[in-house]
MOPAC internal coordinates of N, CA, C and O (Angstrom, degrees):
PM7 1SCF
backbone

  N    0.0000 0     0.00 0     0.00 0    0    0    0
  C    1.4532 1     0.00 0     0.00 0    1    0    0
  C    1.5207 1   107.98 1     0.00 0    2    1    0
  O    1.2310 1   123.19 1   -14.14 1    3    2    1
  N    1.3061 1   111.48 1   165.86 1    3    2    1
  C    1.3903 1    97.33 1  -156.95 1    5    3    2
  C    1.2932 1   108.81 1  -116.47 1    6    5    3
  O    1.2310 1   101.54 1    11.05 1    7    6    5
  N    1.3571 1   151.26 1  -168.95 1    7    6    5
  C    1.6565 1   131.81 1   169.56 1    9    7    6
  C    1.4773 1   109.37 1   -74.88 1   10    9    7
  O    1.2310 1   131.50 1   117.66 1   11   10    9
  N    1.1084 1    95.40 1   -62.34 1   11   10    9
  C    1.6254 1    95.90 1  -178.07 1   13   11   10
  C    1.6564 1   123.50 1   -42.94 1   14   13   11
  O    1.2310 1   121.24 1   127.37 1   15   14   13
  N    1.8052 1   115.24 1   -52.63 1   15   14   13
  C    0.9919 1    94.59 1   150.63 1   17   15   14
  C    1.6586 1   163.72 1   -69.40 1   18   17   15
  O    1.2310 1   128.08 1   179.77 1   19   18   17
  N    1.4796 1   102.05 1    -0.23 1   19   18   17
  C    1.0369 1   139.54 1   173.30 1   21   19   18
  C    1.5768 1   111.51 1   -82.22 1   22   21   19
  O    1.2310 1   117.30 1   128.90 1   23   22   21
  N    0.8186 1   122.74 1   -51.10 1   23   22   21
  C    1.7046 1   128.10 1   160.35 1   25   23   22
  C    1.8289 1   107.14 1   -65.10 1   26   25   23
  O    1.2310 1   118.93 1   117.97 1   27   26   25
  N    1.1670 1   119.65 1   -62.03 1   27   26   25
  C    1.2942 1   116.43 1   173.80 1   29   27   26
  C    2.1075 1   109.69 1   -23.54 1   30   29   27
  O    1.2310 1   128.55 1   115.15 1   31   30   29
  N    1.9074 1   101.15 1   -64.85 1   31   30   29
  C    1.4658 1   118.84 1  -175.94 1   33   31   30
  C    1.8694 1   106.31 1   -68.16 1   34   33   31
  O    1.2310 1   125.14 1   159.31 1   35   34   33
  N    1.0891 1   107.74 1   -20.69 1   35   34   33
  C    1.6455 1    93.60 1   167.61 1   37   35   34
  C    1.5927 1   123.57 1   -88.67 1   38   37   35
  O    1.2310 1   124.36 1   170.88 1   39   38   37
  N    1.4912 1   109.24 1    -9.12 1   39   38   37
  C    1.3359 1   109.16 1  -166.18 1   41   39   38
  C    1.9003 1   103.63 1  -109.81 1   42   41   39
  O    1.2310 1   128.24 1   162.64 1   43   42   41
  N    1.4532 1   101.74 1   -17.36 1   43   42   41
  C    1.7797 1   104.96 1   150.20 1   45   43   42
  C    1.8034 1   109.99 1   -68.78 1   46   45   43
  O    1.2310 1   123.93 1   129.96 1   47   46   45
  N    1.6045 1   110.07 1   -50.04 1   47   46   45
  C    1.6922 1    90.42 1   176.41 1   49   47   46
  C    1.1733 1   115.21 1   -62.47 1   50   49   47
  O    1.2310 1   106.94 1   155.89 1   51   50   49
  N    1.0244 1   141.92 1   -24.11 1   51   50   49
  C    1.1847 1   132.65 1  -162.22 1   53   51   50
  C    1.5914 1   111.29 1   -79.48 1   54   53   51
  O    1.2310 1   125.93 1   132.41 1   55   54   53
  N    1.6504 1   106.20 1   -47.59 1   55   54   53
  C    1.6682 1   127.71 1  -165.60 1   57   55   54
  C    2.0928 1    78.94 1   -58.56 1   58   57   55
  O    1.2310 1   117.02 1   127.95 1   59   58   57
  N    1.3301 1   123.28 1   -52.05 1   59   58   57
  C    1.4204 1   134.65 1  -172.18 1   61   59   58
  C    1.4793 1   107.43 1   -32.64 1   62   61   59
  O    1.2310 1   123.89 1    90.17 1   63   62   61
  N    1.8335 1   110.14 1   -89.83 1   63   62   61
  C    1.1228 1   132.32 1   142.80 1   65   63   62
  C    1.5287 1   106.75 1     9.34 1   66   65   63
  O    1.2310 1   122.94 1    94.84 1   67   66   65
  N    1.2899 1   111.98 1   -85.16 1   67   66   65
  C    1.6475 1   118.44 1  -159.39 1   69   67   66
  C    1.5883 1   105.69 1   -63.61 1   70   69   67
  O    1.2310 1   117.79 1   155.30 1   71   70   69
  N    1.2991 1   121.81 1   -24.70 1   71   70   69
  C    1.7098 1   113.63 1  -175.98 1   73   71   70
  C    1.1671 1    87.95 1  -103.16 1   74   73   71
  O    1.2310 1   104.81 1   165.40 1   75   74   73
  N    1.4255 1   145.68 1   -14.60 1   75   74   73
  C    1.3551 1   119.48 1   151.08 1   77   75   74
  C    1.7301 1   127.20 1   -53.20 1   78   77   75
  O    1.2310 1   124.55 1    95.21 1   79   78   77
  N    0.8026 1   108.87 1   -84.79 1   79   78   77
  C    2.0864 1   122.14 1   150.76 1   81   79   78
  C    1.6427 1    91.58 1    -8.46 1   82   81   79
  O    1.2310 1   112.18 1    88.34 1   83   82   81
  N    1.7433 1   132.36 1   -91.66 1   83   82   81
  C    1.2271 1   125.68 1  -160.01 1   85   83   82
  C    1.3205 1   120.98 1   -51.01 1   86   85   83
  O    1.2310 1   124.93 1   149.89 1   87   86   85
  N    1.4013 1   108.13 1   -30.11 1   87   86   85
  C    1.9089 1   113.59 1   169.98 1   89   87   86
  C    1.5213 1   102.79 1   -52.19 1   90   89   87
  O    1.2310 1   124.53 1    91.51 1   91   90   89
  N    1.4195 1   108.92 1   -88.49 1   91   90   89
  C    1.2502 1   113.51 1   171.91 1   93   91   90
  C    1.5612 1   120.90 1   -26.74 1   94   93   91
  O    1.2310 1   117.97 1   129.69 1   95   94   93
  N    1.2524 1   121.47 1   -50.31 1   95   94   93
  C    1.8805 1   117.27 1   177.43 1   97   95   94
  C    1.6944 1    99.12 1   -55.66 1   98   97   95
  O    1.2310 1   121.46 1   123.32 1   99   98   97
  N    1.1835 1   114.81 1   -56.68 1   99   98   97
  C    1.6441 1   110.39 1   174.53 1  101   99   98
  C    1.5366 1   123.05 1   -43.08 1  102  101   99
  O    1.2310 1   122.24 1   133.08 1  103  102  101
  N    1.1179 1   113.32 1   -46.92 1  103  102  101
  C    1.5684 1   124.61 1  -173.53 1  105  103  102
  C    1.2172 1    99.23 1   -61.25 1  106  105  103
  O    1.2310 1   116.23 1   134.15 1  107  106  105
  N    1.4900 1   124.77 1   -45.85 1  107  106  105
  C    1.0585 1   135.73 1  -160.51 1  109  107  106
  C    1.8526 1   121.48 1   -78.87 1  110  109  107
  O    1.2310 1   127.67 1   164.31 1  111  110  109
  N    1.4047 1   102.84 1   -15.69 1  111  110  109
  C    1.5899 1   120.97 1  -179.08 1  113  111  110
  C    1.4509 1    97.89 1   -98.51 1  114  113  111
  O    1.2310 1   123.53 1   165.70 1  115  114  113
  N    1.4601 1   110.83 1   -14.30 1  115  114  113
  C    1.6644 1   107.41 1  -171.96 1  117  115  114
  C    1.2122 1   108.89 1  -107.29 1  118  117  115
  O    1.2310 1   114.72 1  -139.10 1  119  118  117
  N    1.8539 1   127.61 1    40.90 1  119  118  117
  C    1.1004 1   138.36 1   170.80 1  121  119  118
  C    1.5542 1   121.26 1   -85.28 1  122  121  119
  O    1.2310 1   120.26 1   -33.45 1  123  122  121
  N    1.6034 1   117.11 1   146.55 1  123  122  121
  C    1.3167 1   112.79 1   149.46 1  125  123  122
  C    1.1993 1   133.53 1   -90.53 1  126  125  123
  O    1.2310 1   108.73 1   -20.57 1  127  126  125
  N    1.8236 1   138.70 1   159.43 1  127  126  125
  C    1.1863 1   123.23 1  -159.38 1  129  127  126
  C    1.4279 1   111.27 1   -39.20 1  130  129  127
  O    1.2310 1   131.20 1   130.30 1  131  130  129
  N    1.7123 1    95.99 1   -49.70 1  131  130  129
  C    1.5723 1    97.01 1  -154.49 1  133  131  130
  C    1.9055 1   117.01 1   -56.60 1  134  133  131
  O    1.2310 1   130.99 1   151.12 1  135  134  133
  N    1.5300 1    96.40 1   -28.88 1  135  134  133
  C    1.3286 1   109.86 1   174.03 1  137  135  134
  C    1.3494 1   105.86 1   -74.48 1  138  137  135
  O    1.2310 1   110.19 1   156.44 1  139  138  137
  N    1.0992 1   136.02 1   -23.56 1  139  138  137
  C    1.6503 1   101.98 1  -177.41 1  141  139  138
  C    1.7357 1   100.14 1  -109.45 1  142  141  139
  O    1.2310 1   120.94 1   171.58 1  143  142  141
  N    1.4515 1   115.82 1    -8.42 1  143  142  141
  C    1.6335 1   103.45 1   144.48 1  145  143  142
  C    1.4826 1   119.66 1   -63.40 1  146  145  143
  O    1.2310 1   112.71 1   136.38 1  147  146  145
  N    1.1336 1   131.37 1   -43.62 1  147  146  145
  C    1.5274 1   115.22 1   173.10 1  149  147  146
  C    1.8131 1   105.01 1   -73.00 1  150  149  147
  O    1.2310 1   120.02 1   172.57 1  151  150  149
  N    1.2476 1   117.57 1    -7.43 1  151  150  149
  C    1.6224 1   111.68 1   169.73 1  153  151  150
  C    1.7084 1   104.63 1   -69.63 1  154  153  151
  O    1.2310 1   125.02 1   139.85 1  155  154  153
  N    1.1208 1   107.97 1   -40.15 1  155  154  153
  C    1.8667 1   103.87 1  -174.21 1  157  155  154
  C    1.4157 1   107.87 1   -86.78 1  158  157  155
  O    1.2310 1   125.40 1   158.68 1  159  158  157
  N    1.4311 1   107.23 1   -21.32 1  159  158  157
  C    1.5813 1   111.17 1   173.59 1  161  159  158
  C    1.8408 1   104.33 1   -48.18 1  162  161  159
  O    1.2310 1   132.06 1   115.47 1  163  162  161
  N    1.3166 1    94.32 1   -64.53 1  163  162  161
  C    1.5123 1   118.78 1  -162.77 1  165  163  162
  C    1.6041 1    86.33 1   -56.02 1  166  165  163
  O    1.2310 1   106.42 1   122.71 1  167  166  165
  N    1.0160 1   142.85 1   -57.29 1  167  166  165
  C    1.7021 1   124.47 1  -136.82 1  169  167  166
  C    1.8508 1    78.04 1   -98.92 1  170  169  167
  O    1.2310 1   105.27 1  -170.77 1  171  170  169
  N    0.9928 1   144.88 1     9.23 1  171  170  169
  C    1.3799 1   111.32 1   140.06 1  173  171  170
  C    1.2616 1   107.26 1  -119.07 1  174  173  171
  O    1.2310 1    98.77 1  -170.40 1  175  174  173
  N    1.5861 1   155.72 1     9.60 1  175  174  173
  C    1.2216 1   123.45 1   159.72 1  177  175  174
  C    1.6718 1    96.34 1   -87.86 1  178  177  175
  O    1.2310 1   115.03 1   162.79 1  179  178  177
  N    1.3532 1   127.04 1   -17.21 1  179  178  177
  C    1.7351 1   117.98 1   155.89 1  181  179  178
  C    1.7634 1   117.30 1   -26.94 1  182  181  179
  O    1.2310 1   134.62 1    99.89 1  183  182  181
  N    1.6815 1    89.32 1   -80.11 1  183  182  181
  C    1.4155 1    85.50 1   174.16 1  185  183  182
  C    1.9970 1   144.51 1   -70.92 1  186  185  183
  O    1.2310 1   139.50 1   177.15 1  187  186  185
  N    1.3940 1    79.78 1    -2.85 1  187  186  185
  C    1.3338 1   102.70 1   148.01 1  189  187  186
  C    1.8124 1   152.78 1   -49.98 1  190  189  187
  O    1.2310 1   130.44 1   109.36 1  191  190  189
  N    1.5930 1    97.46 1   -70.64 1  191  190  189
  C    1.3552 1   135.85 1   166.03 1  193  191  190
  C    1.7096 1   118.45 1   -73.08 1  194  193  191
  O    1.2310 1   123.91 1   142.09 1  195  194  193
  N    0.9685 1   110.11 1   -37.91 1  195  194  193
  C    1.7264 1   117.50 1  -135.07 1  197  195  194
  C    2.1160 1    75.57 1  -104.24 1  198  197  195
  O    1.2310 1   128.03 1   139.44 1  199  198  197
  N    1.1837 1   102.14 1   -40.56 1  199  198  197
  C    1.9355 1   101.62 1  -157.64 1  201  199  198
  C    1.6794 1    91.36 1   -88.55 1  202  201  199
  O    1.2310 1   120.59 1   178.30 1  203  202  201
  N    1.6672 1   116.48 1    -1.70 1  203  202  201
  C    1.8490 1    89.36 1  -174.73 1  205  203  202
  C    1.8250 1    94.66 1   -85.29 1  206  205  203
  O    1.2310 1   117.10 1  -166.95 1  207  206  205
  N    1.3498 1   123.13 1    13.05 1  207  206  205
  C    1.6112 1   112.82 1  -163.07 1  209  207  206
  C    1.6721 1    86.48 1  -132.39 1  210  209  207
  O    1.2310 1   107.42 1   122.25 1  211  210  209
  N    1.2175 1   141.05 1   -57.75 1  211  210  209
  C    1.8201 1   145.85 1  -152.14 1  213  211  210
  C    1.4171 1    94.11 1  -145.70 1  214  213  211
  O    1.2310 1   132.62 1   -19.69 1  215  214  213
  N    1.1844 1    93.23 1   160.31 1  215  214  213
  C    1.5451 1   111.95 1   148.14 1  217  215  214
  C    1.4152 1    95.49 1   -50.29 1  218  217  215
  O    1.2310 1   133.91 1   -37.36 1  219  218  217
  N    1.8304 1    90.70 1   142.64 1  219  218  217
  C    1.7441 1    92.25 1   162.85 1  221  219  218
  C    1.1239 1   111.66 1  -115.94 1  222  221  219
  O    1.2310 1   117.17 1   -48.17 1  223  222  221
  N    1.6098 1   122.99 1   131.83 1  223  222  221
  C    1.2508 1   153.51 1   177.10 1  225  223  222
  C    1.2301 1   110.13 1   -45.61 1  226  225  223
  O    1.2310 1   116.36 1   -29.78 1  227  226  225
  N    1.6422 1   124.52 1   150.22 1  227  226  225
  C    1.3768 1   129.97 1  -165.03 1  229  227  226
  C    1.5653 1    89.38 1  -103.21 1  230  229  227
  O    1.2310 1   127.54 1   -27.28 1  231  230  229
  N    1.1690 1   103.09 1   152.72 1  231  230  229
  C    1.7677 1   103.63 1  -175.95 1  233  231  230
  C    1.7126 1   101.19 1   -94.10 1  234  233  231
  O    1.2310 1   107.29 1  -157.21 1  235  234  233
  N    1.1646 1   141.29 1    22.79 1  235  234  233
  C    1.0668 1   131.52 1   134.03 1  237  235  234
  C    1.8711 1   130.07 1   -77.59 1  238  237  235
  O    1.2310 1   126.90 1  -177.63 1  239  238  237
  N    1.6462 1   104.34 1     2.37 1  239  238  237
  C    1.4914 1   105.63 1  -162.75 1  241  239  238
  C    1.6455 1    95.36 1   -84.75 1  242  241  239
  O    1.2310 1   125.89 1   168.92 1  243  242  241
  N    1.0405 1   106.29 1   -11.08 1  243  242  241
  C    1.7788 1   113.98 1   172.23 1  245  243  242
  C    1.3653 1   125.10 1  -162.69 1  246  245  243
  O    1.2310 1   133.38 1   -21.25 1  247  246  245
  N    1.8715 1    91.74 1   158.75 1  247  246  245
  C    1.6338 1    96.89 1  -153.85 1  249  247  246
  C    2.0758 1   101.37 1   -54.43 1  250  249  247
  O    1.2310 1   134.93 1     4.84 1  251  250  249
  N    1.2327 1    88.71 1  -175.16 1  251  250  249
  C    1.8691 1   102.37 1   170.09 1  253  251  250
  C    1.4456 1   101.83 1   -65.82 1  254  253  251
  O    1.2310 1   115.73 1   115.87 1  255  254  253
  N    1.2713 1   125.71 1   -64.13 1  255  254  253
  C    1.2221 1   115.52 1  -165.67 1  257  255  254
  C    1.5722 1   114.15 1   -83.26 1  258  257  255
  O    1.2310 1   112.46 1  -174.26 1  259  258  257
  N    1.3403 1   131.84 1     5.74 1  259  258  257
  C    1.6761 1   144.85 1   147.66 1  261  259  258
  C    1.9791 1   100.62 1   -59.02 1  262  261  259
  O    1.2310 1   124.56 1   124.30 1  263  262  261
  N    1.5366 1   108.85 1   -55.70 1  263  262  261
  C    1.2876 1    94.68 1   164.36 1  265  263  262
  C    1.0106 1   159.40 1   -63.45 1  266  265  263
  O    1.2310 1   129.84 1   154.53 1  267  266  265
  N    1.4342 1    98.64 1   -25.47 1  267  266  265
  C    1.6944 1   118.78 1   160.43 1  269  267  266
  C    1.3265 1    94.73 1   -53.09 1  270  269  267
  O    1.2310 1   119.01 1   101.68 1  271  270  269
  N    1.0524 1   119.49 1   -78.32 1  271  270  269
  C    2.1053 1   108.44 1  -164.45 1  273  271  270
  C    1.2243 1   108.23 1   -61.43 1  274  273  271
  O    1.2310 1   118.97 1   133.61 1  275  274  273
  N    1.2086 1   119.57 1   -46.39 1  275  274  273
  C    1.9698 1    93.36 1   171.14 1  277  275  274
  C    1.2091 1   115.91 1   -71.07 1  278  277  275
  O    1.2310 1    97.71 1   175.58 1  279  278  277
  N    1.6462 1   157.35 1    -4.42 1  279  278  277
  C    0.9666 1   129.83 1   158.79 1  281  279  278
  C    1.6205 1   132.74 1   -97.73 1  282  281  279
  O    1.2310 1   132.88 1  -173.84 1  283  282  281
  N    2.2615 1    92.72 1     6.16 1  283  282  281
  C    1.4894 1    88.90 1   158.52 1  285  283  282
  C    1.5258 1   110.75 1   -85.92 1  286  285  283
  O    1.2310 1   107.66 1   166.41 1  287  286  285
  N    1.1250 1   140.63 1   -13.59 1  287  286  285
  C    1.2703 1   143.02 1   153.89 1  289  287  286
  C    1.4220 1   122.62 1   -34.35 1  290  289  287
  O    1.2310 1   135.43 1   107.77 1  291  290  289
  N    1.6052 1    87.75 1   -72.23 1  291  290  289
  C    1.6489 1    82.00 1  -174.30 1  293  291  290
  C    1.7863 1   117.68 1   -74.21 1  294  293  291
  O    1.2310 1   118.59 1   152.36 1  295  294  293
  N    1.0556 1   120.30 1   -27.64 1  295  294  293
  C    1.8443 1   124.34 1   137.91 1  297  295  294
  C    1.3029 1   104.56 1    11.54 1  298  297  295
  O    1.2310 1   133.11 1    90.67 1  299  298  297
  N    2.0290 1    92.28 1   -89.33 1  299  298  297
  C    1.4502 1    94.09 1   171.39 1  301  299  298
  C    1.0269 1   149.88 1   -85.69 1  302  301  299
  O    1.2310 1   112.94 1  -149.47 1  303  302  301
  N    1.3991 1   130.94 1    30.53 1  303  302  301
  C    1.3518 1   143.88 1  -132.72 1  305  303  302
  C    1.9748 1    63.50 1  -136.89 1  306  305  303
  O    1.2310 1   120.93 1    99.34 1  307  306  305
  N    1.1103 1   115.82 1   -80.66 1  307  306  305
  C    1.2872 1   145.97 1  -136.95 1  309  307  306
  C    1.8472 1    95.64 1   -56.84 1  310  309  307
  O    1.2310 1   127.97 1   122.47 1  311  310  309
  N    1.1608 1   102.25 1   -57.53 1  311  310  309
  C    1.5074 1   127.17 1  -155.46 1  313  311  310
  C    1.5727 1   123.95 1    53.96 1  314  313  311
  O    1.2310 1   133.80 1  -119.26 1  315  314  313
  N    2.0712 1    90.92 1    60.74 1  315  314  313
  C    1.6167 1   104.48 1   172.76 1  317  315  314
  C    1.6899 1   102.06 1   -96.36 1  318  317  315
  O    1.2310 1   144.21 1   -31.64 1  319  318  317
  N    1.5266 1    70.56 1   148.36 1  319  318  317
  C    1.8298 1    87.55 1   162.98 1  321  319  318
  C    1.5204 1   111.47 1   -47.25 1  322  321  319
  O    1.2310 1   112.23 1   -36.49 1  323  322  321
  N    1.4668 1   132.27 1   143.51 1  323  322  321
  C    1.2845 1   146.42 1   174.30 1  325  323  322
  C    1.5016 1   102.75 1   -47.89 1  326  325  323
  O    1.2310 1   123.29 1   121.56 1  327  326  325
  N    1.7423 1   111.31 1   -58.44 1  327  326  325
  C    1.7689 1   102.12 1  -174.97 1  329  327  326
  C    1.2089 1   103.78 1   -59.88 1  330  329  327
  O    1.2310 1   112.63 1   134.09 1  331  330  329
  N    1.0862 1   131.52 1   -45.91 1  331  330  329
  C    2.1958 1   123.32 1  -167.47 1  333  331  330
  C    2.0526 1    75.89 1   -51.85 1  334  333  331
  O    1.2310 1   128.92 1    87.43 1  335  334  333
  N    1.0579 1   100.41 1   -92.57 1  335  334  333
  C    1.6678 1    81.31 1  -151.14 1  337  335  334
  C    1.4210 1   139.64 1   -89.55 1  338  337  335
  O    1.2310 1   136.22 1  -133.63 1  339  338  337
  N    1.6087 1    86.19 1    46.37 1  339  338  337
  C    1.6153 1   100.66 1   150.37 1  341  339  338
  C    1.6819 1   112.02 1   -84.45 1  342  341  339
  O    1.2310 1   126.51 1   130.66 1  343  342  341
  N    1.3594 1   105.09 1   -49.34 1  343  342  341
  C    1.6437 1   133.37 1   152.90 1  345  343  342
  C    1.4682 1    99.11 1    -8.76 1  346  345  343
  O    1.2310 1   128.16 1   105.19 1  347  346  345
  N    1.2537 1   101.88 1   -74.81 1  347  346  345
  C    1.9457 1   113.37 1  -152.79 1  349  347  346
  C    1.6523 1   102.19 1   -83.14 1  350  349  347
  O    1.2310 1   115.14 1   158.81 1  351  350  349
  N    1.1222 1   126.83 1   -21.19 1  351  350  349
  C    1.8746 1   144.50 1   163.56 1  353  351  350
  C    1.2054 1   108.60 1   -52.82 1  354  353  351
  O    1.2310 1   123.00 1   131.41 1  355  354  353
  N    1.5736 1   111.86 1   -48.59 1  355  354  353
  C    1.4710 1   118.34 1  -178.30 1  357  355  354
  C    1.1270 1   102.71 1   -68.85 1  358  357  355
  O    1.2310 1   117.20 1   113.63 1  359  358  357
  N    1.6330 1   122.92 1   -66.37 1  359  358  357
  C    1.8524 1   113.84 1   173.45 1  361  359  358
  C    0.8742 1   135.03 1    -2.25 1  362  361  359
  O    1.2310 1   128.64 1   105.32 1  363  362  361
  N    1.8354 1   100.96 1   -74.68 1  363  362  361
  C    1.1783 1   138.26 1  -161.77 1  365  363  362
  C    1.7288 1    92.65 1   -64.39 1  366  365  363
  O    1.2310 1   127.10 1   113.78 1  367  366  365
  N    0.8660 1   103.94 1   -66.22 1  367  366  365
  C    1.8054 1   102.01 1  -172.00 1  369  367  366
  C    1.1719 1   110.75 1   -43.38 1  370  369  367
  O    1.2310 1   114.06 1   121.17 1  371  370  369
  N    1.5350 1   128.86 1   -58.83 1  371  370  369
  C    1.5380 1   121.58 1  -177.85 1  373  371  370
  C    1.5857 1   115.89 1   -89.07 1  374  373  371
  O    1.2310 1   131.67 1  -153.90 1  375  374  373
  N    1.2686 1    95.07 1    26.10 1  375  374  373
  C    1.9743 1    99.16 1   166.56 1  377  375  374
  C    1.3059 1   104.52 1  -145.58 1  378  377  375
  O    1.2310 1   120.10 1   180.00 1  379  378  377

C-alpha cells in the first residue's frame, strides 16, 4: 500500500470517527436530568459489572443497536437487575 493511499484511508477514518463522537456529543447535551443521572449511573456500574468478567469495552466499539443485543445478553449472562443495565446501555451508547 502506498503512503498516499494510506494517508488518503486514515484521513476518511478519521473525518468517520469524528461525526461519530459529534453525534453522540449532541445526544448527549440533549439530555434530561433523569437521563444524564442514569448517564453517570451507567459509567460506574459499567465499570463495575462489565470489568469483574473482560475487559470492558468502550461504547464506541459498536453501533447503539450492536449494544442493545449485547447487553441483553450479558443481562442474562450476568443476572443484573434491568435498571443497572438500562444505566450501562445509556453509557455505552453515548461513549
Amino acid at each position: 500500500m502506498s503512503i498516499r493511499t494510506l494517508l488518503v484511508a486514515t484521513t476518511i477514518a478519521a473525518i468517520a470517527m469524528s461525526s461519530n463522537t459529534t453525534a453522540r456529543s449532541a445526544a448527549a447535551q440533549d439530555q434530561t436530568p433523569e437521563q444524564h443521572r442514569m448517564l453517570i449511573e451507567g459509567a460506574h456500574l459499567w465499570s463495575v459489572y462489565c470489568n469483574q468478567c473482560h475487559n470492558a469495552r468502550p461504547g464506541s466499539q459498536f453501533s447503539p443497536a450492536q449494544w442493545d443485543a449485547i447487553t441483553m445478553h450479558m443481562k442474562t449472562l450476568s443476572n443484573m437487575p434491568a435498571k443497572d443495565m438500562r444505566a450501562i446501555k445509556e453509557f455505552l451508547k453515548l461513549h
